[in-house]
ZAMARSE-877663 format. One record per atom (N, C-alpha, C): residue in one letter; x, y, z. Coordinates in steps of 0.1 Angstrom, whole numbers, plus 2048, in hexadecimal, padded with zeros to 3 digits. Each point is the difference from the previous one (the first is absolute). Layout:
aXYZ
...
This chain:
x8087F4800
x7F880C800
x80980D800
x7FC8087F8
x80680D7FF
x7F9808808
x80D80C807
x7FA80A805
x8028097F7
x7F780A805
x80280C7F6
x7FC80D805
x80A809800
x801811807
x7F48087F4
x7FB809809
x7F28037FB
x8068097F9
x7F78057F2
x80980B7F3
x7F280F803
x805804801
x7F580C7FF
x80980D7F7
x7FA8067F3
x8048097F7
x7FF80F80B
x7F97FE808
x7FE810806
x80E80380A
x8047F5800
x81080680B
x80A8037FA
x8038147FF
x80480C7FA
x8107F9804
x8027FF811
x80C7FF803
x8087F57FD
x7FB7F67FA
x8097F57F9
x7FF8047F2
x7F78097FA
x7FF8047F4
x80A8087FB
x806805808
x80780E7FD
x80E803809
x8027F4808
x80B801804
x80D7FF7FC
x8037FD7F5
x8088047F8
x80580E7FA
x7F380C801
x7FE80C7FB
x80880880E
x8078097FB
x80380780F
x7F480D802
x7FF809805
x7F980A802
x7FE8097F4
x80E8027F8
x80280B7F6
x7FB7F97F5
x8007F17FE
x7FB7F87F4
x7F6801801
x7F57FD80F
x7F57FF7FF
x7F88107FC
x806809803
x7F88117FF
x8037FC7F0
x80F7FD7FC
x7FD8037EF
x7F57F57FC
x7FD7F7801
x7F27F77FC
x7F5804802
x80180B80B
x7F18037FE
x7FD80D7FD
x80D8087FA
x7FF80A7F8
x7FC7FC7F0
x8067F67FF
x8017FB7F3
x7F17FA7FB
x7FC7F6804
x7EE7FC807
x7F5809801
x80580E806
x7F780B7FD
x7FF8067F3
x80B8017FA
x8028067F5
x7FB7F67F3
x8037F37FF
x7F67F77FA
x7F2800800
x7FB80480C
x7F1801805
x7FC80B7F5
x8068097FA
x7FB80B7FA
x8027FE7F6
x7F07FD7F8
x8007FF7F4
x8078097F4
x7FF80A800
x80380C7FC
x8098027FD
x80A7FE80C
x812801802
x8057F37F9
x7F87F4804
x8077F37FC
x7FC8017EB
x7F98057FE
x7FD7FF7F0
x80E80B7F7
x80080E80A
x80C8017FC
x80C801800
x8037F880E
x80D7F9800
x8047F97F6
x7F37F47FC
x8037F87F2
x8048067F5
x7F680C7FF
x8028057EF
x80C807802
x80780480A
x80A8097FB
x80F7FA806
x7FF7F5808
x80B7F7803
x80A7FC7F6
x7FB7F57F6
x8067FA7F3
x80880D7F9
x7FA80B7FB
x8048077F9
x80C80A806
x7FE80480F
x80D806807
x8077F3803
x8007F6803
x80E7FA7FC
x8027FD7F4
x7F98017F1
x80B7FB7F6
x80780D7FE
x7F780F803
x80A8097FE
x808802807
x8037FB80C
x80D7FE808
x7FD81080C
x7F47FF806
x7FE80C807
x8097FC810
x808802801
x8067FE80E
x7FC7FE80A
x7F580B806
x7FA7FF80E
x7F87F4801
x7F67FF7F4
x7F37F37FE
x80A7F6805
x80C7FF7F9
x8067F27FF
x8007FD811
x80480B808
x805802811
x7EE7FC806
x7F88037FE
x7F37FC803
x7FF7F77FF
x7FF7FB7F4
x7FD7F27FF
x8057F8803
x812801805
x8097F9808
x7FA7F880D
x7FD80E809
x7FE80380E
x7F07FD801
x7F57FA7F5
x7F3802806
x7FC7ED7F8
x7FA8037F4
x7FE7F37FB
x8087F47FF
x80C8067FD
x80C7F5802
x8057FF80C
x800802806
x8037FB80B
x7FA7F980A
x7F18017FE
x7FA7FC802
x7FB7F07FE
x8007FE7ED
x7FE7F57FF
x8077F97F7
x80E8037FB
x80F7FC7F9
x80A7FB80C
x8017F97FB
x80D7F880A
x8138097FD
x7FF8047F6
x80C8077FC
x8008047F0
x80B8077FC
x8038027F0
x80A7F27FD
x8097F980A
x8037F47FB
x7FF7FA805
x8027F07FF
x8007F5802
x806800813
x80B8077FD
x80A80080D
x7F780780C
x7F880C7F9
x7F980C80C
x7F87F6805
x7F97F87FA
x7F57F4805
x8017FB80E
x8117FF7FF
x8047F880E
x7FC7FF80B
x801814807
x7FD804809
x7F17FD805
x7F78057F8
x7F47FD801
x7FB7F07FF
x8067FA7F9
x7FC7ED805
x8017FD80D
x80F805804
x8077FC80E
x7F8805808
x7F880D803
x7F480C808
x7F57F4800
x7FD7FA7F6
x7F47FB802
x8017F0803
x8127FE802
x8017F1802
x7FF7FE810
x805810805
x7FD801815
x7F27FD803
x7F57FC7F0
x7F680380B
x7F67F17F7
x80C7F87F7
x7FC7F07FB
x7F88067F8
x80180A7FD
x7F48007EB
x80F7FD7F7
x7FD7FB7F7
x8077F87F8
x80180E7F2
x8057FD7F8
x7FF80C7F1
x7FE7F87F2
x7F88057F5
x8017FA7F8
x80080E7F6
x80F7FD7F9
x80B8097F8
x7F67FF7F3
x7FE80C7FD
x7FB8077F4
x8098087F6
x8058017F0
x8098087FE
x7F58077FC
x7FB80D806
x7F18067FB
x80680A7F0
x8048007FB
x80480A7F3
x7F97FD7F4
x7F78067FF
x7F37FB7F6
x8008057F2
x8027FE7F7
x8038047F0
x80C8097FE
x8077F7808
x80E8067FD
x8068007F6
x7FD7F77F4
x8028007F5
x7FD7F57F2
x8038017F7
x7FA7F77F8
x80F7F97FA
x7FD7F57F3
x8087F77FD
x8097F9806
x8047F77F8
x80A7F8809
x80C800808
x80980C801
x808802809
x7F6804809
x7FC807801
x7F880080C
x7FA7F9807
x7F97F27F5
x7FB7F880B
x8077F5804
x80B7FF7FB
x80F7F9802
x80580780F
x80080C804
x80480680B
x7F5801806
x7F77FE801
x7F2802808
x8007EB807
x8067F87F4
x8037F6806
x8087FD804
x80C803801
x810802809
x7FB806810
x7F980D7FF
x7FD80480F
x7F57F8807
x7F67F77F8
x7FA7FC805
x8097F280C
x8067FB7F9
x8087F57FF
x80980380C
x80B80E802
x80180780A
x7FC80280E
x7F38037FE
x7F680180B
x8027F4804
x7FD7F17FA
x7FF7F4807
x80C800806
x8087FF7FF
x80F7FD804
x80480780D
x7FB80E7FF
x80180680B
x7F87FF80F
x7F37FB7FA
x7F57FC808
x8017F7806
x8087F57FA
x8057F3803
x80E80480E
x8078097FE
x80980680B
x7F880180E
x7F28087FD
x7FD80680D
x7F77F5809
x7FF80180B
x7F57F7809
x7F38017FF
x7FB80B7FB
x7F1803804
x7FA8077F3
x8097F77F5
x7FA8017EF
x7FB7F67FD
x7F67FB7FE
x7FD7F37F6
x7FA8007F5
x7FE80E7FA
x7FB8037F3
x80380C7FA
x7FD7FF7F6
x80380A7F4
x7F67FE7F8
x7F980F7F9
x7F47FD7F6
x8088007F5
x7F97FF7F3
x8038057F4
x7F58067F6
x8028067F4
x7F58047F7
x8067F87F6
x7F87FA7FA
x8027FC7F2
x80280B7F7
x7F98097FD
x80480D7F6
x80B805808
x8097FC807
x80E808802
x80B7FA7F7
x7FC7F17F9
x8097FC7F7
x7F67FB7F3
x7F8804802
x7FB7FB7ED
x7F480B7FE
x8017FE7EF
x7F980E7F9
x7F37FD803
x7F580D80B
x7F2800801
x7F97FA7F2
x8068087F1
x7F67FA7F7
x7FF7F47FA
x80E7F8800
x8007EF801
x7F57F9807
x80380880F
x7F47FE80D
x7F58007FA
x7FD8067F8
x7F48047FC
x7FB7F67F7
x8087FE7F8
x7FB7FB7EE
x7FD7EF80D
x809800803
x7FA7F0804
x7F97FE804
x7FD80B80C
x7F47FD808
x7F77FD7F5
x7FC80C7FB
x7F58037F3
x7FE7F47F7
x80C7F77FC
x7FB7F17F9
x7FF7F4807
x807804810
x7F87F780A
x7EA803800
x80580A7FF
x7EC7FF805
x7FC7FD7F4
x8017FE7F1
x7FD7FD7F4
x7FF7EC801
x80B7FD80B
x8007F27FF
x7F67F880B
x8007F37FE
x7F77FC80D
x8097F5805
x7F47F980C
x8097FB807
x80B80580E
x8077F9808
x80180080E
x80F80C7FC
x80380980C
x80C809800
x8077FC7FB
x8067F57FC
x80C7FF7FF
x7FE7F77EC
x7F67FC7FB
x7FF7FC7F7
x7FB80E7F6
x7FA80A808
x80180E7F5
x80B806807
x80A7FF7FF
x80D805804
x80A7FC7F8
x7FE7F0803
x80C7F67F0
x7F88097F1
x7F37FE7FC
x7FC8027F5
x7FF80F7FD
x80080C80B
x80580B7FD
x80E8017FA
x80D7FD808
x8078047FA
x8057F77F6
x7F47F37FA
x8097FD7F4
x7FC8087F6
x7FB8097FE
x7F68097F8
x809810803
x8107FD805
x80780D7FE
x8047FD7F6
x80C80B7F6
x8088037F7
x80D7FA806
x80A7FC7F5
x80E7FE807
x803806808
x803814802
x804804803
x7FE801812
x7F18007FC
x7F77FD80D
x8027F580C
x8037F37F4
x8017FB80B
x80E7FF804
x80A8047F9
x80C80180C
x803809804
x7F780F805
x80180A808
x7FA7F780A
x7F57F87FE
x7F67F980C
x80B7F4806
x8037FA7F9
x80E7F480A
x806809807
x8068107FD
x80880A806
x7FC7FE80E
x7F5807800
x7F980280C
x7FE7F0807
x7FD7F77FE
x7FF7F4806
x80C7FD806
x80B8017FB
x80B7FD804
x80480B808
x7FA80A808
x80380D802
x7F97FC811
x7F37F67FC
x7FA80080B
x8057F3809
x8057F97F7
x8087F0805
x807806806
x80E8087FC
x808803809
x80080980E
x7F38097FC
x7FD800813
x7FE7F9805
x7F27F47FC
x7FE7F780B
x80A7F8801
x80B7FD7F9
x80B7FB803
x80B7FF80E
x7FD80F7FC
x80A80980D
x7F77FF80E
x7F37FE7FC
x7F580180B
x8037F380B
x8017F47F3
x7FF7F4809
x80C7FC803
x80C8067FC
x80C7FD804
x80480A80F
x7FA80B7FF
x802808810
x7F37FD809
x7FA7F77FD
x7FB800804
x7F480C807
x7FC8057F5
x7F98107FE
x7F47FD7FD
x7F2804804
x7F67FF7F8
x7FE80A7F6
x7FE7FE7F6
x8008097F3
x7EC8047FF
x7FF80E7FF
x7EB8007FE
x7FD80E7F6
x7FC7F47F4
x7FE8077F7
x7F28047FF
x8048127FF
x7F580A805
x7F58027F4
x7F48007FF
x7F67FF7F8
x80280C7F4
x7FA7FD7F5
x80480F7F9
x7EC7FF7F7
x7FE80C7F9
x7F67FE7FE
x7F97F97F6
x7F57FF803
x7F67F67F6
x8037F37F7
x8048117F6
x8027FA7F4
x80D7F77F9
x80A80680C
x8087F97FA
x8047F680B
x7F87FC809
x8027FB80F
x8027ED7F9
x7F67FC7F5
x7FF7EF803
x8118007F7
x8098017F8
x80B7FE7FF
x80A7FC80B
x7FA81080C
x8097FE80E
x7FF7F3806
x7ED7FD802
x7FB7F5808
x80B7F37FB
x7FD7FD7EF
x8077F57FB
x8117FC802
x80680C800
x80F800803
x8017F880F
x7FB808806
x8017FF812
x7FA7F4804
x7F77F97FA
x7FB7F6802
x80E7F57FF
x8048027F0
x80A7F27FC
x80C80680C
x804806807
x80880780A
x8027F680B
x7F3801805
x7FA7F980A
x8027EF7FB
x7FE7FE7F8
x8007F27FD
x80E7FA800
x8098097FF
x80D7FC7FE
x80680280F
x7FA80B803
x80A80480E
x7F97FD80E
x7F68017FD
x7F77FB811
x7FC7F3800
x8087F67FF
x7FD7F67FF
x7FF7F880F
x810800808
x80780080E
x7FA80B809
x80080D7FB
x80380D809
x7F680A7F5
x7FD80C807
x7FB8067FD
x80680C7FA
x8018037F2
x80680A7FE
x7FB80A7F3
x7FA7FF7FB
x7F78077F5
x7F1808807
x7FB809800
x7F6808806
x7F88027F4
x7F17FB7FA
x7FC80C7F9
x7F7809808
x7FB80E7FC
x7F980A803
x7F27FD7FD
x7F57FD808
x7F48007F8
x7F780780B
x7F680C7F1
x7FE80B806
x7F17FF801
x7FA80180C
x7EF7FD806
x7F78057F9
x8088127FE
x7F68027FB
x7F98057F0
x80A7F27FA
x7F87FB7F3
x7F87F7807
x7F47FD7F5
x7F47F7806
x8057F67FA
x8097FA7F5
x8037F17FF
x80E7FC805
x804809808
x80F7F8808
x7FD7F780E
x7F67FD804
x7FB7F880B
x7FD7EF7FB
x7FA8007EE
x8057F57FB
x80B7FD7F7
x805808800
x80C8007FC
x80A7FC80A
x80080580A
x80A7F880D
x7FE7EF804
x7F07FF7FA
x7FA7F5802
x8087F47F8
x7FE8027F0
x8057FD7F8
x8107FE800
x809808807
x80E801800
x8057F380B
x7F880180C
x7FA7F380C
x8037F27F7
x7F78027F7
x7FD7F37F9
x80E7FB7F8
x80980A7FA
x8097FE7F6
x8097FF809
x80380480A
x80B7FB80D
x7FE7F2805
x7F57FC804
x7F97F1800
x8067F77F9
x7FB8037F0
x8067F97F5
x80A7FE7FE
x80A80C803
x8118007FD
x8067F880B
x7FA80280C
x8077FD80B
x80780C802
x7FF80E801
x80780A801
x7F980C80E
x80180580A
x80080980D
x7FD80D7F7
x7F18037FD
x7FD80D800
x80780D806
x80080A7FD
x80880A80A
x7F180D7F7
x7FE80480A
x7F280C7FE
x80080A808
x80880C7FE
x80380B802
x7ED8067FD
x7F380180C
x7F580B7FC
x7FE808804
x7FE8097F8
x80080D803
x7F38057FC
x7F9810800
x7F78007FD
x80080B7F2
x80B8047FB
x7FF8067EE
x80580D800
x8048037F7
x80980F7FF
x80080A7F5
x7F57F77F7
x7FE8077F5
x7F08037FB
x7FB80380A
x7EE7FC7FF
x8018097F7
x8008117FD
x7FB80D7FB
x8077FD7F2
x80D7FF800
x8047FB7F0
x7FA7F77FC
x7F87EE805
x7F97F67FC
x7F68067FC
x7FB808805
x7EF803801
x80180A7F4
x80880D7FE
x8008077F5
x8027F67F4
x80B7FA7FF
x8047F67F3
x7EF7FB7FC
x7FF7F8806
x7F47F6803
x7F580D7F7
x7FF806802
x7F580C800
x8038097EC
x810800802
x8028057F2
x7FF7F37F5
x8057F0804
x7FF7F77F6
x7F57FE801
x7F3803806
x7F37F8801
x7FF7F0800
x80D80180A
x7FA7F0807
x7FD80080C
x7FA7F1807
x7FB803812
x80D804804
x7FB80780E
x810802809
x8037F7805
x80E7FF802
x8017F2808
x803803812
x7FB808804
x7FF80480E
x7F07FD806
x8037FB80A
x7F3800809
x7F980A800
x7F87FF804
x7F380C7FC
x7FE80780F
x8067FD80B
x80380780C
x8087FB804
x80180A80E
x80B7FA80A
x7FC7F3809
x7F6802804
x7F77EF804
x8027F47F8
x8018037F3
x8067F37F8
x8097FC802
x8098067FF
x810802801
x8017F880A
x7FE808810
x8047FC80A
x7FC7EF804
x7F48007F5
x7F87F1803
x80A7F77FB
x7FF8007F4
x8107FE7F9
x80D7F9801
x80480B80A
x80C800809
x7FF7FB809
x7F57FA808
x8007FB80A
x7FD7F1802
x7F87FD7F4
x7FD7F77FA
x80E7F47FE
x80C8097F5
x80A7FD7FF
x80A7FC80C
x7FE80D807
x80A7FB80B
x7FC7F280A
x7F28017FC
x7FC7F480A
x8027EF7F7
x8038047F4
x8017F37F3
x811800805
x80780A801
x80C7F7802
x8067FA80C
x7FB80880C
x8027FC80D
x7F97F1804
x7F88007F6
x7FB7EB804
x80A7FA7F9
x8098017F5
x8087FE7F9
x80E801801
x805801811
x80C8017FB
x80F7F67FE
x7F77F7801
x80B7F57F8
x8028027EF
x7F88057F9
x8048047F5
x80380D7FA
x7FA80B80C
x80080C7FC
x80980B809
x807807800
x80780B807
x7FC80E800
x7FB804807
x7F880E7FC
x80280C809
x8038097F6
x80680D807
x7F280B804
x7FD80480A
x7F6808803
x80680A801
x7FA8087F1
x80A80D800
x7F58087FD
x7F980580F
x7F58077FF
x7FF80C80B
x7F980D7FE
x7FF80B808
x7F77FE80B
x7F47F87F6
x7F67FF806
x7FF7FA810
x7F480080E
x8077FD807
x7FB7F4804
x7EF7FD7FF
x7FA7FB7FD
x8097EE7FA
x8088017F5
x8027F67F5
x80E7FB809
x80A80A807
x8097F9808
x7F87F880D
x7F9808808
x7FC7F9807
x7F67F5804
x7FB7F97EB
x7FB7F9801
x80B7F47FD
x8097FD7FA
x80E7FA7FF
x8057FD811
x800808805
x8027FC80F
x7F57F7806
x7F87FF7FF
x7F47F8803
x7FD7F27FE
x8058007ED
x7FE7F27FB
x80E7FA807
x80980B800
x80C7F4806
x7FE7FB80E
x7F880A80C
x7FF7FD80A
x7F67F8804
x7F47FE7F8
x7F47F47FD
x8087F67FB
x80C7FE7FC
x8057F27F7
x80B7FC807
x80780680D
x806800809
x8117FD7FA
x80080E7FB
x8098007F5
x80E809806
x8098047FC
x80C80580D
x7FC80B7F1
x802811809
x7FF80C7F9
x8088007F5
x8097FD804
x80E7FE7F7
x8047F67F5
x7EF7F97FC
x8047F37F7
x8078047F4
x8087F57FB
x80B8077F5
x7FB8017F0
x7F17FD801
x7F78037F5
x7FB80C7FF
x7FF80580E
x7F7810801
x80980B802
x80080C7FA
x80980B7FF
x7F180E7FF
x80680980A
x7F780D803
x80680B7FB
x7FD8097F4
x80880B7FD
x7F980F7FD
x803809808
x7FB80D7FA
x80D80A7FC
x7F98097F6
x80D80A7FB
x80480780D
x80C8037FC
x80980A80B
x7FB80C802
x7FC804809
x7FC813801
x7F47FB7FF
x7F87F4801
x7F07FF802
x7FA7F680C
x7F6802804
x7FB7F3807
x80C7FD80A
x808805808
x8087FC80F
x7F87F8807
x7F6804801
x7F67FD80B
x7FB7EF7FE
x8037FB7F4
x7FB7F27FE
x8137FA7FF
x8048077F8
x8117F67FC
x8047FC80F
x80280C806
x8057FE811
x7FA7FA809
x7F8800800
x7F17F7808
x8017F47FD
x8027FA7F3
x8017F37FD
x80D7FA802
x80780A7FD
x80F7F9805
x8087FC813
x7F780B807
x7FE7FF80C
x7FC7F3807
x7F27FF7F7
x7F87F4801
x8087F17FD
x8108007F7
x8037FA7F9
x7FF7FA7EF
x7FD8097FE
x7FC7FD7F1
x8098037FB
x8017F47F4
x80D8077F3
x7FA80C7F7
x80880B806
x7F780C7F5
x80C8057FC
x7FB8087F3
x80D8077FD
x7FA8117FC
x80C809800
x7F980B7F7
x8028007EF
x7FC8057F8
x8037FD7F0
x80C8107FF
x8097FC7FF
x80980D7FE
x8068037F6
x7FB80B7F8
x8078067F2
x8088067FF
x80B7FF7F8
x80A80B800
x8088037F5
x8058127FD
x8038057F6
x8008077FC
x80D80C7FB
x7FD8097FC
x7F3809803
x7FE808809
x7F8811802
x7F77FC7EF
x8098067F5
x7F78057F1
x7F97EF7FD
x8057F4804
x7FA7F57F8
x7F17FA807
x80280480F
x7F97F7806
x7F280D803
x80380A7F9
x7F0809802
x7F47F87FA
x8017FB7F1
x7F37FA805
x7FC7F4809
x8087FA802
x7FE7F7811
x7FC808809
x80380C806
x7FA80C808
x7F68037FE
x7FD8067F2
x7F38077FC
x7F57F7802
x8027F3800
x7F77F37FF
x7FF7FC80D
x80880280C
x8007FF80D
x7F180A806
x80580D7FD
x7FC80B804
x7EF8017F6
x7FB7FC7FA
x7F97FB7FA
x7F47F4807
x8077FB7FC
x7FC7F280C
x7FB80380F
x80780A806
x80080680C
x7F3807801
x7FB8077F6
x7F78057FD
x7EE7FB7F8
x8067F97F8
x7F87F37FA
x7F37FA80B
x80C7F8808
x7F97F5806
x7F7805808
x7F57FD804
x7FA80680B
x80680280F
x80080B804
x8017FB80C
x80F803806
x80A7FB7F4
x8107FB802
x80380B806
x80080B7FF
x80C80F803
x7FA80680E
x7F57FB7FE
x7F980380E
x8017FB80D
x8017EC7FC
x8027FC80B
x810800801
x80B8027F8
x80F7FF802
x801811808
x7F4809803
x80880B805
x7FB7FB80E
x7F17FD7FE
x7FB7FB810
x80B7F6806
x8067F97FE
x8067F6806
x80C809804
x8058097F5
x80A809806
x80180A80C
x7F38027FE
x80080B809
x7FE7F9811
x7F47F77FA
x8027F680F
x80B7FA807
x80F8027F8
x8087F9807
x80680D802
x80280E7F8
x80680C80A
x7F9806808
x7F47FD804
x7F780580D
x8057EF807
x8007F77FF
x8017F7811
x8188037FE
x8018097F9
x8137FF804
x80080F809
x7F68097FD
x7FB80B805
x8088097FE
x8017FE7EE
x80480F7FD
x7FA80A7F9
């Protein structure tokens, strides 16, 4: 029989004990200033544009307020300090190179795979790394992404049979830019299962998403066979990724291969829903937030009966969806810490659940991006966004703030 230390999200002082007094006043300077519609729309519009023109001061703001807040460093190396801060208090990190359309063709996605590969290696150094994400469009061309997807949905039949018959339907040229990339993605998970790193490849949108599914699938089949080391991203709040995880269940069954299900709940709903809206097809987003969340919980409860086959990362804000994961484990008399279940919220968000859980004993980690000030704005702008978006979010991250600098009594 397991015991188990009670988890409650509302305890500020294990939430935030890591923050000193000056961290916590900047958080809830920063939290207020989010709260304002107004301010936060034009921070966006005029952010991007004063750093490409190289405005000085913005650069010094945005240092000291967004980045700092939710960037781990500009390199690899700055990461350290902040892993080790969050290793005093057992939350774990999973290393992000966040630098998003940094560039196009193949030297670049040659170096975009070199640092990815990097990141494992280094990660594999520290104690309290066991992952690293990746993007698939950080090493291969979006419109490849694209053309396949587009003669996968043309084809029928199970993921992986419109996937072979998509890309036999490329051009030469095509298809050895596409081996490029395959061989681009072997060699991370290479480096994954050799440092023993989990590698979690982060969702991208829609349309060009079943190519990702199909790669990351054959991933898994090769590398999570022993051990768990390939992650896909599947995001709630499409309305067919709940049989779709269903169906992935089933092809791990078949292979004999350890699922790995990074769920989240979606990042691209407003671009889905516009697209969706200018091609005049259905959207592929749930039609509320109640779906979604049904969804998602649905899911989290399909893999936690499952984890002899399945590994599943609860990488959720929500608080509700962590603390129903604690439940099924503690109804199935399961240790917090099973080596199938992983708890993760972004850095600069949600303290109040990462710390709580980790207190509790849970394997949780923060998701930590890092990179260059000018590369990683729109990872910021998408933060700060989000912050604002979700119902609720900017509101309850200042209440929680402010409740922990009234009980420090400053």
């Amino acid at each position: 029989m397991h015991t188990y230390k009670p988890v409650s999200f509302e305890n500020t002082e294990y939430a935030f004990a890591y923050k000193k007094n000056t961290a916590l006043k900047k958080a809830k300077f920063l939290f207020s200033a989010m709260g304002k519609p107004w301010l936060l729309r034009l921070g966006m519009q005029l952010t991007p544009t004063a750093i490409r023109w190289k405005i000085p001061f913005v650069k010094n703001i945005i240092r000291h307020t967004l980045f700092r807040q939710f960037v781990g460093g500009e390199t690899l190396e700055q990461t350290k300090e902040v892993a080790a801060q969050l290793s005093r208090f057992d939350v774990q990190v999973i290393l992000d190179y966040g630098v998003e359309g940094g560039g196009n063709g193949e030297a670049a996605f040659d170096h975009a795979t070199e640092e990815f590969i990097r990141v494992i290696h280094y990660a594999a150094t520290q104690p309290n790394i066991p992952f690293m994400s990746i993007k698939v469009t950080g090493f291969a061309r979006f419109e490849l992404l694209e053309k396949i997807d587009g003669l996968m949905h043309q084809a029928e039949g199970t993921l992986m049979k419109r996937y072979l018959k998509a890309t036999e339907q490329l051009d030469a040229d095509e298809k050895e830019e596409w081996h490029r990339v395959r061989v681009r993605l072997l060699r991370i998970c290479e480096a994954g299962y050799a440092q023993n790193t989990g590698v979690l490849v982060d969702a991208e949108e829609t349309w060009i998403q079943d190519p990702v599914d199909a790669l990351t699938i054959l991933m898994m089949d090769s590398f999570n066979k022993e051990k768990i080391v390939i992650y896909n991203t599947i995001q709630l709040y499409r309305h067919d990724r709940l049989t779709f995880l269903k169906a992935c269940h089933e092809a791990a069954a078949e292979r004999d291969f350890i699922l790995g299900a990074k769920l989240v709940r979606g990042a691209y709903m407003e671009k889905e829903r516009a697209r969706a809206a200018a091609h005049g097809y259905p959207s592929p987003i749930q039609p509320d937030k109640a779906a979604c969340d049904k969804d998602y919980n649905e899911a989290l409860q399909y893999c936690m009966e499952r984890l002899n086959r399945i590994a599943i990362i609860v990488a959720s804000h929500n608080e509700y969806s962590n603390m129903l994961a604690i439940k099924i484990l503690q109804q199935n008399q399961l240790p917090l810490n099973h080596p199938h279940v992983h708890f993760s919220q972004l850095y600069g968000m949600s303290d109040n659940i990462t710390f709580n859980l980790a207190k509790a004993g849970c394997a949780v980690s923060k998701y930590l991006p890092f990179g260059p000030i000018k590369d990683v704005i729109p990872y910021l702008m998408r933060r700060a966004h989000e912050n604002s978006a979700v119902a609720g979010q900017t509101g309850r991250e200042l209440e929680l703030i402010k409740k922990e600098i009234k009980r420090r009594g400053l």
